[in-house]
PLY file of the C-alpha trace (Angstrom):
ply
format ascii 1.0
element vertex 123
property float x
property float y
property float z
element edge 122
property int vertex1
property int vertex2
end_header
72.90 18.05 -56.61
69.37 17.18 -58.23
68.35 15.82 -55.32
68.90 19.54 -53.60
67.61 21.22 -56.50
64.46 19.64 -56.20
63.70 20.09 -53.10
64.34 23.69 -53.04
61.85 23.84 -56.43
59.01 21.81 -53.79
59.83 24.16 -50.93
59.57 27.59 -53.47
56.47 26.07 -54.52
54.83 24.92 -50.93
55.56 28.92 -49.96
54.22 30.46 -53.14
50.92 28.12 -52.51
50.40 29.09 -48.61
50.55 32.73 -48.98
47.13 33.30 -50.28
46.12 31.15 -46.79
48.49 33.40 -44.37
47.14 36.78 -46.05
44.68 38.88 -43.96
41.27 39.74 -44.62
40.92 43.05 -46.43
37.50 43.95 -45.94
36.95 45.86 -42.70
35.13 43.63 -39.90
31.29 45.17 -40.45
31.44 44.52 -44.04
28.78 42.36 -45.47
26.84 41.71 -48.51
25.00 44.17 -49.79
21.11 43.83 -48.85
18.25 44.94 -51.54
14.23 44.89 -51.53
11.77 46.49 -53.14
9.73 49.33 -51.47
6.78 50.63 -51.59
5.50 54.29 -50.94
2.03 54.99 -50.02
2.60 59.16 -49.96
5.61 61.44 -50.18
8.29 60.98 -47.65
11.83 62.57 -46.93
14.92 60.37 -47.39
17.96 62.03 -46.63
17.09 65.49 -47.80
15.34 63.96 -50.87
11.37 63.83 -51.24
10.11 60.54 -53.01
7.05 60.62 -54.66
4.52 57.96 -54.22
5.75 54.65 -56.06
7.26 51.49 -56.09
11.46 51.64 -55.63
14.65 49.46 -54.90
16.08 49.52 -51.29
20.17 49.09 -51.30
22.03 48.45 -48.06
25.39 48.51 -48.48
27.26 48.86 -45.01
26.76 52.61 -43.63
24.66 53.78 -47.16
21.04 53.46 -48.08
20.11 54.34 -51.45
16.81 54.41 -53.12
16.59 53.10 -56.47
14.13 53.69 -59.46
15.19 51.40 -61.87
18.38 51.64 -62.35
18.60 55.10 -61.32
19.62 56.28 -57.51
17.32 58.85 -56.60
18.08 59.65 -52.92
20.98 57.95 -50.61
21.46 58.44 -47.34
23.97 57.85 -44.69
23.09 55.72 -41.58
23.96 52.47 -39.04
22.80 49.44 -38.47
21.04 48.47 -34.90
20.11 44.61 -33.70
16.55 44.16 -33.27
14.96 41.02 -30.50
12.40 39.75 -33.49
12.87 39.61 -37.17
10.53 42.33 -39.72
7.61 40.16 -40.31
7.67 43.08 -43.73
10.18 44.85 -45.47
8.92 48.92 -44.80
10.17 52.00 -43.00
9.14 54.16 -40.32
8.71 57.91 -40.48
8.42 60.81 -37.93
7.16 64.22 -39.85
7.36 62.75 -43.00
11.21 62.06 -42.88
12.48 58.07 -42.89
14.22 57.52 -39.60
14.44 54.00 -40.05
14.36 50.79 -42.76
13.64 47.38 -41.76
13.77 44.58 -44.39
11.54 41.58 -43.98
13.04 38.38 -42.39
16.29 40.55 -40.67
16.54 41.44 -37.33
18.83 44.54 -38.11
17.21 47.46 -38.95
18.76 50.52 -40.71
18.62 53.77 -38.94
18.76 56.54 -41.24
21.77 58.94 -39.59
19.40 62.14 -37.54
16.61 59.22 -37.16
14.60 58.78 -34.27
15.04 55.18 -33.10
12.14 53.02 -32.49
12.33 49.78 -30.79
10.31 47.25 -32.74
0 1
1 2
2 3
3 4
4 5
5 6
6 7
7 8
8 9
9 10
10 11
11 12
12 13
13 14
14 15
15 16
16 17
17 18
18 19
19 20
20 21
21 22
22 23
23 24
24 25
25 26
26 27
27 28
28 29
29 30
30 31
31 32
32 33
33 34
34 35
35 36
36 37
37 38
38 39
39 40
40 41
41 42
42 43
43 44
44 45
45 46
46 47
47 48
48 49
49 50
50 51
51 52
52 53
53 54
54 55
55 56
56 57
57 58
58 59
59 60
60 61
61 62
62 63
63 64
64 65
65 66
66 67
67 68
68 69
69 70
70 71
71 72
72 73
73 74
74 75
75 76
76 77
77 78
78 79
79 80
80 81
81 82
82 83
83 84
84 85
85 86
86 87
87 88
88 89
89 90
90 91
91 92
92 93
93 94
94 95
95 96
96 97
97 98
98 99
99 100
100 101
101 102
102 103
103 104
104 105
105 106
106 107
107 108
108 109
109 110
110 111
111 112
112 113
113 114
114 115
115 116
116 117
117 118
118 119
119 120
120 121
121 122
């Protein structure tokens, strides 16, 4: 009877330590890190429907959202996709058309950001 009642404890136990491993992923399949740098803004530009001054800020990528930070404070977000590039941003910058951001490319990643109602550009 010990015998049985042991092995039921090691069998309980085996189960309750290989569920974690036969759970599925819960973050959707295009999640990834989120992906920071710091920008900087030669004259006023349109980022979403928010104009940024002149001035060194903090790029966030985090999935379909690009926010601009200064300091710790957001100051414009906007929605948007990313797009595979051939050749990796030799710079970490953005391109405009009009004065609105249509696009951010981060130095070193071959993605770049494309700001949702953004021209695309093929780099």
């Amino acid at each position: 009877m010990r015998k049985v009642a042991f092995q039921l404890v090691l069998a309980v136990a085996t189960v309750a330590l290989a569920l974690p491993m036969m759970a599925k992923d819960t973050k959707p399949a295009n999640s990834e890190k989120a992906k920071s740098a710091t920008l900087t803004i030669d004259a006023p530009v349109k980022f979403g429907s928010t104009t940024l001054k002149p001035g060194t800020y903090k790029v966030v990528i985090d999935n379909d959202k690009a926010t601009i930070e200064n300091g710790k404070t957001v100051v414009a977000s906007a929605p948007g996709r990313w797009e595979d590039r051939k050749q990796k941003a030799d710079s970490t910058g953005f391109e405009t058309t009009n004065g609105q951001v249509d696009d951010v490319f981060l130095h070193g990643d071959s993605g770049v950001f494309v700001l949702n109602g953004g021209q695309v550009s093929q780099k």
